[in-house]
N, C-alpha and C positions, 0 to 999 in steps of 0.2 A: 527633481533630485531631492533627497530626503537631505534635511541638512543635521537634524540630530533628532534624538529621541528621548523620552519624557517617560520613569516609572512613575505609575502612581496607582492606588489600591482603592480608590472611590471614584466612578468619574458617570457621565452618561453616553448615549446614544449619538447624541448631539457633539461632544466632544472630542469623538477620535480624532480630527484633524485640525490643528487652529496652527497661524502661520506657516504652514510647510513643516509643522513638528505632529510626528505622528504617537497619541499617547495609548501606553501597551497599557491592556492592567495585570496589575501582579497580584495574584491568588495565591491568600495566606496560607501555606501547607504546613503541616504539625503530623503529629501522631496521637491515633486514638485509642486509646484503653479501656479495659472492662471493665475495672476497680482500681482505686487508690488504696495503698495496705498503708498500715498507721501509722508511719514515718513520714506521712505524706507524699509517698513515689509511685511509682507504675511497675507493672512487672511482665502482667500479661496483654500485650499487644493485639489490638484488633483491626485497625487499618492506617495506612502511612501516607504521606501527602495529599491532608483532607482540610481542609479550614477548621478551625471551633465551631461554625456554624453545622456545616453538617456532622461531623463530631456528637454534638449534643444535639441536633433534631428528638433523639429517642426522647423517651419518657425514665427512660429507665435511671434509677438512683444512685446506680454506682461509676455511671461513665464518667472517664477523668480525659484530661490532653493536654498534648506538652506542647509547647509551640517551635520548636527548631526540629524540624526535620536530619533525620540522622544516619549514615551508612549503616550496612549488617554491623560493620566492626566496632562501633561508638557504642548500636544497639546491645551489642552481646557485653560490651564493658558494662556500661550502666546497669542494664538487667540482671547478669551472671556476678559480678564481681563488684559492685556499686550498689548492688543494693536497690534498687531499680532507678527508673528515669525521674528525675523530678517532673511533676505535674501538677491539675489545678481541675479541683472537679467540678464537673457540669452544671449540677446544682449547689445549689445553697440553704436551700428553703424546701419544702416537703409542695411547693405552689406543683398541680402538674405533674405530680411523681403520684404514678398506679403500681402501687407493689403484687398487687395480685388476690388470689384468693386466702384468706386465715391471715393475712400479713397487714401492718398497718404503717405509715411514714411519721418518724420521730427524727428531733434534729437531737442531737447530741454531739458534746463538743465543739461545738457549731457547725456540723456535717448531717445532712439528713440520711436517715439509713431505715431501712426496713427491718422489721420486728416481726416473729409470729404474733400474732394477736387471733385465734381463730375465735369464733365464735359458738361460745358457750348457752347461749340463748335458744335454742334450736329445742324440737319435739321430746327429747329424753331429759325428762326431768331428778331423773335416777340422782340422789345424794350420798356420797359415800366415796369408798376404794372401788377401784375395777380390776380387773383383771386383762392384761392385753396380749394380743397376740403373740409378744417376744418373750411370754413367761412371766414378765415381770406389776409388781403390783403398783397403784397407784394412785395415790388419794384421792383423786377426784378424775373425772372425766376431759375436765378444761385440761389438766396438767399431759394427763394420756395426748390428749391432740395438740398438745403445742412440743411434748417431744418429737411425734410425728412429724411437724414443720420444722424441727430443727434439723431433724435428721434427714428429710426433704425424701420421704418413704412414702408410700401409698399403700405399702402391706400391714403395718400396725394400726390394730383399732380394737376392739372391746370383743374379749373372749368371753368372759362372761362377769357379772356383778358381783364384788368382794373383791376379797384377798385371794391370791393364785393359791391354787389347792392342788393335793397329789393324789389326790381319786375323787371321784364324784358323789360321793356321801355327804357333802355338804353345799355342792352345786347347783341351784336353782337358775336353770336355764331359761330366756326368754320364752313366749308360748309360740309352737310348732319348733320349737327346737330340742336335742335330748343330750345330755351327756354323752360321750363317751371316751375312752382310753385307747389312744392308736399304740403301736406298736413299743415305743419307748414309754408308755404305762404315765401318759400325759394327757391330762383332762381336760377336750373340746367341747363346746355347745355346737352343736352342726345341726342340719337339717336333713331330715332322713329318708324324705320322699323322692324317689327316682323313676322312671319309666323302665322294668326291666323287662327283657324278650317275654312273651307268651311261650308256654309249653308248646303249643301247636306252632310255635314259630321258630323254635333249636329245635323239636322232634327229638329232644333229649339226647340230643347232642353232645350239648354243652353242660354237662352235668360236674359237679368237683363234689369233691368230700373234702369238709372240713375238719377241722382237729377236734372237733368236738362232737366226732362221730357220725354227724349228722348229712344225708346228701341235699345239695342243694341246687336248683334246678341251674345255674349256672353261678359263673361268679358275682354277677350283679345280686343276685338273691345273697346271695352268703355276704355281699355287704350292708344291703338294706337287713337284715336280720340280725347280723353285728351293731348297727347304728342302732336298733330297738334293747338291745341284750345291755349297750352300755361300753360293752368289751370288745378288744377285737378278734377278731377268728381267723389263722392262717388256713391257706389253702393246702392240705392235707398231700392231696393228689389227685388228676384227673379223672373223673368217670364215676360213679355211683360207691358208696362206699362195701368195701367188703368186709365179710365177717371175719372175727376173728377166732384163732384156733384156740381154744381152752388147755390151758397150761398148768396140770398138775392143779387144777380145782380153780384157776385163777386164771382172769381173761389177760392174755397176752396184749402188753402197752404197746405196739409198735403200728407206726406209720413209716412208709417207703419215705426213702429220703429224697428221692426224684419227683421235680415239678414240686417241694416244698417249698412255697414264698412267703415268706413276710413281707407287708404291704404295708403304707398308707392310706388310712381310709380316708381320711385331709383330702390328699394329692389327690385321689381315683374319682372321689364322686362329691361327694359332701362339701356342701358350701356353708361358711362358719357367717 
C-alpha cells in the first residue's frame, strides 16, 4: 500500500521508489511563442504545455515563453485585451542564433534580433544608382537588396543601372539583354532569345498580324521581334495580315477590333 506521494521536477531512474513513497516527476509546462513585441509580452502562440527546454531547442532568435500554463479564457484576455502574455525570450545572446541568408544576429537593447545585412561583396561590382524592378531608383545596390530583405520579397532586384527612366534612350542594358517598353510604356532590360515553332511546324497556322502591319509567323515571332524593335506590338488579329482598301487617296487606319490584345511581354516570355 502506497502511503503517500512525493512531487518533484529533478529526480532519477533509481529513485522512483524510496520507503513505500512513490516519487512522480512533474514536467514544467509553459507556453511557447514566436516573438516577443516590445512591451516585452507574447502575442502570437505557438505551442501549449511544453517545458522552456523544448520551447527554446530551436535556434531561432525570436522564440519567447511564459511559464504558467493557461485556459483558452485567460489566453484570449492577455493576448486580445492585455496586450499579450508576459514572457522571457529564449535567447539572450546572438551564441547559436542562424538568422539565415543576407541576415546577421545583433543584440540590441539587450535582445538579440536579426538584421538584413546582405551581402554586398559579390561578382557585380557596378557603383552608382540602379534601377529595381518596383520602378523605383536606388543609390546603390546594397541598399536595393536590403529593401528586398526587409520587405522579405524575392521578386525585387535590378532592372537595369541608373536612375528609373521612362523610355529607353538612355538605358544601357547588361550584354545579351535589350530594352524594351511593355504595354504601360515602362522600360525593361529582358532577354530576347526564345525557341519559337518552325514554319514547317504551325504550317502557317499560327499566323497574327500585328499593329504594325506586319505578319508574323505566330505570336512568339511577333514577341521576339517586339523584344529586338524595343516597343511592344499588340496583336492586331489572327491570320496573315490583309490589305487595306484605299480611302479617297489615303490608306484606310483600321484594324478589326476582334482577338485585339494587349499583352505583357514581361509575363509571356522574357526573363528580366
Amino acid at each position: 500500500m502506497v502511503e503517500d506521494v512525493i512531487l518533484v521536477t529533478d529526480w532519477t531512474a533509481d529513485d522512483r521508489e524510496i520507503g513505500g513513497r512513490i516519487l512522480v516527476e512533474c514536467t514544467e509546462g509553459g507556453n511557447c511563442w514566436s516573438a516577443m513585441v516590445r512591451n516585452g509580452r507574447c502575442t502570437e502562440l505557438l505551442s501549449q504545455k511544453v517545458s522552456k527546454e523544448e520551447c527554446c531547442a530551436s535556434n531561432s532568435v525570436a522564440t519567447a515563453w511564459s511559464v504558467e500554463d493557461m485556459d483558452a479564457g485567460t489566453l484570449f484576455f492577455w493576448r486580445v485585451l492585455g496586450g499579450g502574455v508576459p514572457c522571457y525570450a529564449c535567447k539572450e545572446s546572438c551564441a547559436g542564433v542562424h538568422c539565415g541568408e543576407g541576415k546577421k544576429c545583433v543584440v540590441r537593447k539587450g535582445r538579440p534580433k536579426c538584421v538584413c545585412s546582405p551581402d554586398c561583396r559579390g561578382k557585380n561590382r557596378h557603383k552608382g544608382p540602379v534601377c529595381g524592378t518596383d520602378g523605383r531608383s536606388y543609390r546603390t545596390i546594397c541598399r536595393l537588396r536590403k529593401r528586398a530583405c526587409r520587405k522579405k520579397t524575392s521578386t525585387l532586384a535590378i532592372a537595369y543601372y541608373g536612375h528609373c527612366q521612362s523610355s529607353c534612350d538612355r538605358i544601357h542594358c547588361p550584354t545579351g539583354k535589350h530594352c524594351l517598353l511593355d504595354q504601360n510604356l515602362t522600360p525593361h532590360c529582358v532577354k530576347c532569345s526564345q525557341r519559337c515553332p518552325s514554319v514547317a511546324a504551325t504550317g502557317g497556322t499560327k499566323m497574327v498580324c500585328g499593329t504594325d502591319d506586319t505578319t508574323y509567323q505566330s505570336a512568339c515571332h511577333l514577341r521576339e521581334a517586339a523584344c529586338h524593335k524595343g516597343k511592344a506590338i499588340p496583336v492586331a488579329y489572327k491570320g496573315r495580315c490583309k490589305r487595306k482598301p484605299q480611302v479617297e487617296g489615303r490608306r484606310h487606319q483600321h484594324h478589326p477590333a476582334v482577338d485585339c490584345v494587349w499583352y505583357s511581354l514581361i509575363d509571356l516570355s522574357f526573363t528580366t
